[in-house]
C-alpha positions as CSV (number, residue, x, y, z in Angstrom):
1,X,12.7,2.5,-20.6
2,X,13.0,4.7,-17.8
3,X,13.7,8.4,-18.0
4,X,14.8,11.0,-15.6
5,X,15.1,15.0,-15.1
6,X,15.5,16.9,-12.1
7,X,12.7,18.3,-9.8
8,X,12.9,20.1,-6.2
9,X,9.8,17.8,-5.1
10,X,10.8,17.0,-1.6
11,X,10.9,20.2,-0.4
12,X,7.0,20.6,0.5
13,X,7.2,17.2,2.4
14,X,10.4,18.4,4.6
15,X,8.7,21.7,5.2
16,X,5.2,20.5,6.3
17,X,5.2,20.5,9.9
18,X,2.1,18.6,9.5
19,X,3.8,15.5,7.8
20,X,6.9,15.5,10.8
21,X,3.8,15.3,13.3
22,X,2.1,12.5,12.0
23,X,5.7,11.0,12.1
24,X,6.3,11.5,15.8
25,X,2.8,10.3,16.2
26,X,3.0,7.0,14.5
27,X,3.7,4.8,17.7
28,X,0.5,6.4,19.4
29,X,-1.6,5.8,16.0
30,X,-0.3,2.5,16.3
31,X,-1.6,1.7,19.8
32,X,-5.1,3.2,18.9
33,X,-6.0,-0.1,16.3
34,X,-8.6,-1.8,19.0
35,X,-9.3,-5.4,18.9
36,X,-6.5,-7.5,16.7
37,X,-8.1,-10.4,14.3
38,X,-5.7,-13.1,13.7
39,X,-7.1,-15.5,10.6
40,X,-5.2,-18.7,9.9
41,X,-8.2,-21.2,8.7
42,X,-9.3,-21.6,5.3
43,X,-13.4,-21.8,5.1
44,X,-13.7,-21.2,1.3
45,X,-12.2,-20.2,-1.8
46,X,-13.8,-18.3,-4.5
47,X,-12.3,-17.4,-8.1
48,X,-13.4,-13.7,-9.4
49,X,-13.4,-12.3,-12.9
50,X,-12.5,-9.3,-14.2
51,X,-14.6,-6.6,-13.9
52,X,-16.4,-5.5,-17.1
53,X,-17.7,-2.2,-15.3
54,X,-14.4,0.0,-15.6
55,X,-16.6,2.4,-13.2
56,X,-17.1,-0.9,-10.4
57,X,-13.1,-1.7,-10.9
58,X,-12.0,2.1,-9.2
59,X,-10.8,1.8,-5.7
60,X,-12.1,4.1,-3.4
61,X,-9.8,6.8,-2.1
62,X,-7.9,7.1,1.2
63,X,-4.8,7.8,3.3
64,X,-2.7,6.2,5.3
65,X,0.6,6.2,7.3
66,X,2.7,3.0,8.6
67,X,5.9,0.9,8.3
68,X,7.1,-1.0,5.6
69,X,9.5,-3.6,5.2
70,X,11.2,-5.2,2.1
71,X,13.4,-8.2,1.5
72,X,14.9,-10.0,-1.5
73,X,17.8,-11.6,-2.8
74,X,19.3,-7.8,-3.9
75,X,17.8,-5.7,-1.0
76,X,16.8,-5.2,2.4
77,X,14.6,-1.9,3.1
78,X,12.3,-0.7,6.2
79,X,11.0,2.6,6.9
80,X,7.8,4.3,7.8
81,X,5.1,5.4,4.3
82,X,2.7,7.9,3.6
83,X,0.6,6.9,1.1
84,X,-2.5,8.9,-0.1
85,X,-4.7,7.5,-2.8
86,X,-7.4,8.9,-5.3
87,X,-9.2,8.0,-8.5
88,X,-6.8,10.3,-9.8
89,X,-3.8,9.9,-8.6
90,X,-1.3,7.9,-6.4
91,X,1.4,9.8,-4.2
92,X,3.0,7.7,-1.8
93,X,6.3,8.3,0.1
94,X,9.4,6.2,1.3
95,X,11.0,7.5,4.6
96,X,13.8,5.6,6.4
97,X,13.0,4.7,10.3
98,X,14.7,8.3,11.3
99,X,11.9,10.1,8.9
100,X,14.7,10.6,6.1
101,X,13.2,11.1,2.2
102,X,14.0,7.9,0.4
103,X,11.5,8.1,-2.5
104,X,8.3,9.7,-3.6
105,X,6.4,7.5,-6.3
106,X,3.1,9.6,-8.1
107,X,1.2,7.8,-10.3
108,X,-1.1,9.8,-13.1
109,X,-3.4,8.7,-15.8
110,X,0.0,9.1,-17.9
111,X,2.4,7.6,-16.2
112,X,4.7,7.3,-13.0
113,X,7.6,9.4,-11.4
114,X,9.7,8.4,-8.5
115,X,11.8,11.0,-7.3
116,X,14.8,10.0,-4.8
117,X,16.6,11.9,-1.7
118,X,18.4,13.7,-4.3
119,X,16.0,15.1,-5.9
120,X,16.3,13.2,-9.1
121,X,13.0,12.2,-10.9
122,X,12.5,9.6,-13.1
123,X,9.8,8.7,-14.9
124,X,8.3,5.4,-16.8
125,X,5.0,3.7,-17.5
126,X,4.3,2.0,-14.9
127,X,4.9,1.2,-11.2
128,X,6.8,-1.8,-11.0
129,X,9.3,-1.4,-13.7
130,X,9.8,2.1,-12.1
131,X,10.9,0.7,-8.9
132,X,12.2,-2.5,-10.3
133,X,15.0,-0.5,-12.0
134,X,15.3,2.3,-9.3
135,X,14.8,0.5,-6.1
136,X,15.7,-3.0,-6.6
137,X,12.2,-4.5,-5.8
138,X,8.8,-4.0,-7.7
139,X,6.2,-2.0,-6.0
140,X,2.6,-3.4,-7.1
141,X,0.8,-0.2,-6.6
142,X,-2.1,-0.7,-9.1
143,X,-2.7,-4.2,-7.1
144,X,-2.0,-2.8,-3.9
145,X,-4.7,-0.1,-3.8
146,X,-7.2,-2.9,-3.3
147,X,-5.4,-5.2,-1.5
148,X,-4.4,-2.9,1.1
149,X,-8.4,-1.9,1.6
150,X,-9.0,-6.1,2.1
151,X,-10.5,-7.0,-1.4
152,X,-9.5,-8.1,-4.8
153,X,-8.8,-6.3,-7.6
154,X,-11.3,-6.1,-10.3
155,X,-9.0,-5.5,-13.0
156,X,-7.9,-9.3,-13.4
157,X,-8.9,-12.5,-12.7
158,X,-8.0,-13.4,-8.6
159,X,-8.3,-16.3,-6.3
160,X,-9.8,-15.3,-2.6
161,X,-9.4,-17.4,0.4
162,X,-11.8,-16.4,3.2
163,X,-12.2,-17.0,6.5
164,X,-15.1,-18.6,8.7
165,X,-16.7,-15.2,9.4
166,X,-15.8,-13.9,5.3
167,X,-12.9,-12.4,6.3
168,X,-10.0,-12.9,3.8
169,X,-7.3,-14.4,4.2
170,X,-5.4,-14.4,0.8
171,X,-5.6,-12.8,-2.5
172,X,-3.7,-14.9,-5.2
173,X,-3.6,-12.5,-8.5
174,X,-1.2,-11.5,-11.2
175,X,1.6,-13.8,-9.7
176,X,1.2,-12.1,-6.4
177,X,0.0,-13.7,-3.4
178,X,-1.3,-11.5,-0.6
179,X,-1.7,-12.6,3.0
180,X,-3.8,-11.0,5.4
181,X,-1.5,-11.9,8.7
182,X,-3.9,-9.5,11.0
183,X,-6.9,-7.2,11.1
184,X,-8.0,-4.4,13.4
185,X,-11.3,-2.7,13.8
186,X,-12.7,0.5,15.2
187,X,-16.0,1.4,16.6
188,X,-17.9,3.4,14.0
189,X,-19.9,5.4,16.1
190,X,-21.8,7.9,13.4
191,X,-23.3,4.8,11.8
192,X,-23.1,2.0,15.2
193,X,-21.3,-0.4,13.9
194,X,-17.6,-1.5,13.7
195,X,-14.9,-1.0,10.6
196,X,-12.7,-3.9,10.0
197,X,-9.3,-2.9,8.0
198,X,-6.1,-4.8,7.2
199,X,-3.8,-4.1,9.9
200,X,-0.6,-6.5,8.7
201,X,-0.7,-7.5,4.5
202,X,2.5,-9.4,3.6
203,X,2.8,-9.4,-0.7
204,X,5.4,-12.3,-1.8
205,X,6.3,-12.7,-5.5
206,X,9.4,-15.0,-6.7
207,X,12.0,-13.9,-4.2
208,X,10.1,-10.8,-2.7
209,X,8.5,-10.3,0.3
210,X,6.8,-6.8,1.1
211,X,5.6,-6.5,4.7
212,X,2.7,-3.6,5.2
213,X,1.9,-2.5,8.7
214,X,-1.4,-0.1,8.9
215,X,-0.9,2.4,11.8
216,X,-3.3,5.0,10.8
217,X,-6.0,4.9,7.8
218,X,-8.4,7.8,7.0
219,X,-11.1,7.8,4.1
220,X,-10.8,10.8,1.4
């Protein structure tokens, strides 16, 4: 069951100039990614099972900002994100392509809220019946923290294809399939060596397709 109440949650996001720059900026960010990868040739497939080590199964923390897009048989969405990610906590917001508040989604230890434009908040116990019933499509966040980083989850069993140089190229888990459609990387120069990072993940479940685009990522 989902419940809702009211809360003025919005406010801090329209009045942070610092949010509204990293919107204008987003194009630039984009054109900043360096080399594209392009995978499209299975080398190997490898089956993973859960994680025992609750410790080993947290995903590390991070931000990012990028575009979305979202199609099913119901509903059509795209928009720009801001998502930022900790062992903690998850607080990730939907903005239409003119920076407009569609939805914020914060995931605690005890449960979710999504809070719309008009600053009514609802709450339930997890992510995807939230948005399910709110949205009209199901947002995989516990999944997605992983997926979006490039690996697995350890929380249930998955099925990895990788690429001749171990990239991967899918994630099959929990009725999801994930495909990597590009990659980007960025010279490291603290440590000399290069970062590779998701640039493009595409989700697809039943009728759903969730396209991810990666403009700007920053470890936290």
């Amino acid at each position: 069951m989902v419940c809702y109440f009211f809360f003025g949650t919005f406010s801090r996001y329209l009045g942070n100039g610092r949010w509204w720059l990293h919107l204008i900026c987003l194009p630039m960010l984009a054109g900043c990614a360096g080399l594209t990868i392009q995978t499209d040739q299975v080398s190997r497939t490898v089956i993973f099972e859960p994680a025992t080590d609750r410790v080993a199964a947290m995903a590390d923390g991070f931000e990012l900002l990028g575009r979305v897009a979202v199609r099913n048989e119901q509903q059509r969405f795209s928009g720009n994100v801001h998502w930022q990610h900790t062992s903690i906590e998850d607080t990730l917001m939907l903005l239409s392509p003119l920076g407009q508040a569609v939805a914020e989604i914060v995931r605690k230890r005890g449960g979710v809220t999504l809070t719309t434009s008009k600053q009514e908040t609802f709450y339930a116990d997890n992510v995807e019946d939230l948005t399910a019933a709110l949205l009209g499509w199901r947002l995989p966040l516990n999944g997605l923290r992983y997926w979006v980083q490039g690996m697995h989850s350890p929380l249930s069993r998955a099925t990895v294809d990788f690429d001749s140089e171990d990239r991967i190229i899918a994630i099959r888990q929990d009725g999801w399939e994930i495909i990597y459609r590009q990659y980007y990387q960025n010279e490291d120069e603290s440590f000399n060596r290069q970062t590779v990072r998701p640039r493009i993940v595409e989700l697809q479940i039943e009728d759903l397709t969730i396209r991810l685009v990666v403009d700007n990522w920053t470890e936290i």
